[in-house]
N, C-alpha and C positions, 0 to 999 in steps of 0.2 A: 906817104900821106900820114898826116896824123891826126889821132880822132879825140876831142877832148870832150869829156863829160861835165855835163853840167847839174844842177836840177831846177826841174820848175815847179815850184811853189806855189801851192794850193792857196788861195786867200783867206789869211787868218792865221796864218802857219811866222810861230813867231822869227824864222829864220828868212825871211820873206826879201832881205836886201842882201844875203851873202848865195850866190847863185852857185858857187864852188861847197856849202855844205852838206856836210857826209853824212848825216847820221837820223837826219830828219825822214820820214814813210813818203815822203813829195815825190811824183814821177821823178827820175832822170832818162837824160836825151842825150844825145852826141853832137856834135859840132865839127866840121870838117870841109875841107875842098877837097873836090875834084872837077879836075877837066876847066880849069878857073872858076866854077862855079862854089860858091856858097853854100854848103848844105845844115841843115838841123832836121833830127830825125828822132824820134822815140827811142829809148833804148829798152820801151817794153817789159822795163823792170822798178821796182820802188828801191831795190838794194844797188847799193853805190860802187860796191866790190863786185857783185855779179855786173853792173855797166863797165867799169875795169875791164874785167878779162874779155867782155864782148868788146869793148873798143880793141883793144891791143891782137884779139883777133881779127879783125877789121882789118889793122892796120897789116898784119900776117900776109894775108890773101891780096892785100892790094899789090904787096911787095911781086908775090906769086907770080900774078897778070902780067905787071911790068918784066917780070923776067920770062912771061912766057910761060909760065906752069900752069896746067890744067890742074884744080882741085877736085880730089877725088870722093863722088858725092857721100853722104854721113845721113843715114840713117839718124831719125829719131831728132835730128839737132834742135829741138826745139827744147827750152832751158828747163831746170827744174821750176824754176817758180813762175814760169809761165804755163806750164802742163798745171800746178798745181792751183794757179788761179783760174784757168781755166774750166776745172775739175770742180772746186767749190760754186762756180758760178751755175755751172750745170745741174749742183745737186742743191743747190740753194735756188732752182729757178722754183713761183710757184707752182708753174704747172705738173711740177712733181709730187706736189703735194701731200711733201714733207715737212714735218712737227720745227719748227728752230732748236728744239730740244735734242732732235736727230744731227743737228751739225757742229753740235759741240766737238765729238769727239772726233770727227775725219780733219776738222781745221787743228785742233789738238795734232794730228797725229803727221798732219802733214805741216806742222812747224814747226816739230820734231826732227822729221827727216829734212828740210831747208839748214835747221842750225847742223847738223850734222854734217851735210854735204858743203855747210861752210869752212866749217872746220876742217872737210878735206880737200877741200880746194877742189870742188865740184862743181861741175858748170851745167851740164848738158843730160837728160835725162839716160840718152847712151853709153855714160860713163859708170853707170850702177850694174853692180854685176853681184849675183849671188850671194857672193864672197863679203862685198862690201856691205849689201843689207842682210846679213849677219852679224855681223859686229855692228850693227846699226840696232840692231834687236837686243845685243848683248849692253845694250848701254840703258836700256829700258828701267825702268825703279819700278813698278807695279808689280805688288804682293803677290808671287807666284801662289800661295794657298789658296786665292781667292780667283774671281772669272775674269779678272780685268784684262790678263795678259792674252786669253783665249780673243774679248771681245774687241781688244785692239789690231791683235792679229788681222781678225776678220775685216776690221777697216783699211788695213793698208791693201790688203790684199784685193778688198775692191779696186780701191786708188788704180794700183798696180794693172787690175785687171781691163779698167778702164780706157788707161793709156792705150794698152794694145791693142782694143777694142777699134781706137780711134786711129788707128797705123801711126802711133808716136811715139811708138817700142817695133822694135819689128818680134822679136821673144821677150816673153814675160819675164824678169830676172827673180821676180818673187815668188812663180810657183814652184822652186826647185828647193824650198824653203821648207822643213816640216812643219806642221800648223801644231799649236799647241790642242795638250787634251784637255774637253769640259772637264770642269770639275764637277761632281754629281750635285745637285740641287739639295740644297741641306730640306729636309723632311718639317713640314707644316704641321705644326702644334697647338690647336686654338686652345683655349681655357675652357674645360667645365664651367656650366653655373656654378657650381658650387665653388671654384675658385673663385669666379668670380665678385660672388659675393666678397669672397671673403679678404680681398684687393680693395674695395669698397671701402669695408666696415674696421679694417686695419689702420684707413686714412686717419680718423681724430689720435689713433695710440703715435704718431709717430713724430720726431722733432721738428719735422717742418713748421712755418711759421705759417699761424692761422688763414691768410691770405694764398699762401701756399699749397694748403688743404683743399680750402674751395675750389682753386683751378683746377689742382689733380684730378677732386670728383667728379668735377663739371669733364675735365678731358678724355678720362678713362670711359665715361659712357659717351662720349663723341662718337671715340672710336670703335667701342662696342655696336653703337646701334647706325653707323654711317660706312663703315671699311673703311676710315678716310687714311690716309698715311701719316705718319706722327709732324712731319712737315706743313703739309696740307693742312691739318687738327691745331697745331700752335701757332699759322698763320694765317685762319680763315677770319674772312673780311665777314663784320654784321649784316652787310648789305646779300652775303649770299643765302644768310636766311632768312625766307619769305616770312608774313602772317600766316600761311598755312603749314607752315613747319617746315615746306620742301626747301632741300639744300641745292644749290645750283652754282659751279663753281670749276676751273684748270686745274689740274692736276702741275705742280710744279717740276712735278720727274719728264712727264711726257707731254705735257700741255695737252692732253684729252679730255674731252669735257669729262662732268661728270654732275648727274642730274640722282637727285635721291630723298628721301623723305628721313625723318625723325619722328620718334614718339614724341606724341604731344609733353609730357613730363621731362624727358630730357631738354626738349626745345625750350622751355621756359625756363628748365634753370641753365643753359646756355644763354639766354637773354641775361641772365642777372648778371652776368658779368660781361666789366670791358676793361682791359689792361690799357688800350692808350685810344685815342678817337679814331675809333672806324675798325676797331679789331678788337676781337674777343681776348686772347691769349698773348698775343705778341705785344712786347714793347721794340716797337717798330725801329728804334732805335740801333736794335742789336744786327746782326748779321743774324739770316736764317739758321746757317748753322750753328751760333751761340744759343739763340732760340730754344733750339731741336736740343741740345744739349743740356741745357737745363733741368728741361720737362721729364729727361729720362734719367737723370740724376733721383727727380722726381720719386718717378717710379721705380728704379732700384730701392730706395728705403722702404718704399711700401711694400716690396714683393717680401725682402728681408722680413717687417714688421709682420707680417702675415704667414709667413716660413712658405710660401708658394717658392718652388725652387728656378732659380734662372740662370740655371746652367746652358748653354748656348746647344748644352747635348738632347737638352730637349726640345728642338727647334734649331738650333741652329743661327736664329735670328733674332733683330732685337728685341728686349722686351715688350716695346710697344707694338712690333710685327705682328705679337702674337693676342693682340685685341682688334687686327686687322684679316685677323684669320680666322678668328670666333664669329666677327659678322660673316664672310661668306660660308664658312662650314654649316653655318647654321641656317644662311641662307637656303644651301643647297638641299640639305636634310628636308627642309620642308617643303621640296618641291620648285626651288628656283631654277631657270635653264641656264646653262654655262653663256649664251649667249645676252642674258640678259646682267649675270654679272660680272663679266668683263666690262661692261659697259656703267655699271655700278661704280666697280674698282677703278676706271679710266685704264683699263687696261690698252695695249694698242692692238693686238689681237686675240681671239679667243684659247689661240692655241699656248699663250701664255698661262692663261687660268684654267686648261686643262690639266699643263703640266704642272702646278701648283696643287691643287685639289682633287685630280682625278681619285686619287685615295681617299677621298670622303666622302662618296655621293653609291652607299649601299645599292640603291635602286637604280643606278646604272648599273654597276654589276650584277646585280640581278635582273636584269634585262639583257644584257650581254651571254650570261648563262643559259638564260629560257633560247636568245638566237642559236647559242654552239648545239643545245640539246636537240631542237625542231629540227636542224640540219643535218645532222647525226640521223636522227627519226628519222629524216625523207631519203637518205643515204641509205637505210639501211634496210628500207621496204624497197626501194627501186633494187637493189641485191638480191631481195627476197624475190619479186617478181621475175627476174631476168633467171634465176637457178630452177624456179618453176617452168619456165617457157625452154628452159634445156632438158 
């Protein structure tokens, strides 16, 4: 028997009259007799090299029959990039309801592993073994100083966990794998007022150009009196801020709302400015990240022009992080609940802005201390009573 692949071309798809081309994302299907009949069948895959090896296996096991040979059943046979289409549709369904921002990185990581397992002439998710996603891991570029390698990890290792979940592993080949260590959480450094100010009042000394100046001021108290992220801060739309000052707006990292007020004084001189129609800061023109890059270009002069020091050892984080950390420190100090500003920050869960802030919220630890000492106290009268009653 012979199985010849074709593909079938999606309408619009400029390869649309050569049905033999390879290279284009269009299903491919097989073509074949058997038994004098005519068949055409899916091949289940958009990759033209993975329909290859399925055909020519095909055509393997036909040979087999004809000779009589029973094939001996194969665990797992079900292809890589069919587990992994599989795998995204399920974590991309809504009823999971999951952020889009969440599936950047598992479809990243899982077309990572496809080009890999191309390059090894890999077919079938049975054919991955330990060994190989090792060297699968060693081929990785993500800054070992930083969390990327940890937070990728933990996505394949879903992937992985998943398949077997679903009997399309019969063993996990990825939990035999060490997982990488967190790196510790670089330490939250908000600004003094009196830095503050003094971040402010350094703008007109510096050589920025006077248009320049205005944005800075106008952004630096954005982010002081919103938490917004310096992203968020140089591409917020005018329409998110109401007549009553309140901001209402996505979060671009997580797409989490996030609902907030401004001082009236900030808000109006945020009105006075609009960089291009329909936005305050951004020329819409650029890429986000050029955007973002500019702005802290920005504010490096000014911290220099001010001698506020921005060494990453104080914080850890970027300059402008750390007018992101000034609003919730401060928030907290003055009696704000952790749950109230996670939901500030867009954070996705509390236990993020725990781990961020728990170091700055006095009045939990002194609430935490009054709990250890009361327990101690009732510990140590029940002691007393039970030595008396002997």
């Amino acid at each position: 028997m012979e199985v010849t692949v074709y593909t079938r071309h999606t309408e619009g798809c400029p390869h649309i009259k050569d049905r033999y081309y390879k290279r284009c994302s269009c299903r491919k299907s097989f073509d074949y007799s058997r038994n004098g009949k005519q068949i055409r069948e899916s091949a289940k895959t958009r990759s033209w090299d993975t329909a290859v090896k399925l055909a020519r296996k095909m055509e393997r096991e036909d040979d087999d029959r004809r000779l009589g040979i029973v094939p001996t059943p194969k665990v797992g046979a079900i292809t890589i990039e069919g587990a992994v289409l599989a795998y995204l549709k399920k974590i991309g369904d809504p009823k999971e309801g999951r952020q889009a921002a969440t599936l950047i990185k598992p479809k990243r990581m899982t077309n990572l592993l496809i080009e890999f397992c191309d390059r090894k002439n890999l077919t079938y998710l049975s054919e991955l073994t330990p060994l190989l996603l090792e060297e699968w891991r060693t081929s990785w570029t993500y800054d070992p100083k930083g969390q990327s390698l940890r937070i990728h990890d933990h996505v394949a290792r879903a992937f992985f966990r998943w398949c077997t979940a679903m009997d399309l592993l019969e063993k996990n080949p990825y939990e035999r794998l060490n997982k990488y260590k967190a790196k510790s959480t670089p330490q939250t450094m908000p600004l003094s007022q009196e830095e503050v100010t003094k971040l402010l009042g350094a703008i007109p000394l510096t050589n920025l150009s006077a248009e320049a100046k205005s944005y800075t001021h106008a952004l630096m108290r954005l982010q002081r009196w919103s938490g917004l992220s310096i992203v968020d801060a140089v591409t917020l739309k005018r329409e998110a801020l109401s007549d009553d000052d309140s901001l209402e707006l996505r979060r671009t990292k997580t797409g989490e709302p996030v609902i907030t007020a401004l001082p009236h004084d900030v808000a109006d001189e945020l009105r006075m400015h609009e960089r291009t129609a329909g936005y305050f800061f951004w020329k819409n023109a650029l890429k986000r990240s050029s955007a973002t890059k500019i702005a802290c270009e920005w504010y490096r002069e000014v911290f220099d022009q001010a001698k506020v020091s921005r060494s990453r050892e104080n914080g850890g984080l970027p300059l402008s992080h750390r007018f992101r950390d000034t609003f919730a420190v401060e928030f907290l100090l003055s009696g704000g609940s952790f749950d109230d500003l996670a939901r500030l920050l867009g954070h996705t869960t509390t236990a993020t802005t725990h781990k961020h802030y728990d170091a700055w919220t006095p009045a939990r630890k002194e609430r935490l201390v009054k709990v250890a000492k009361d327990s101690i106290a009732k510990q140590r009268a029940a002691e007393d009573r039970e030595a008396t009653i002997q």
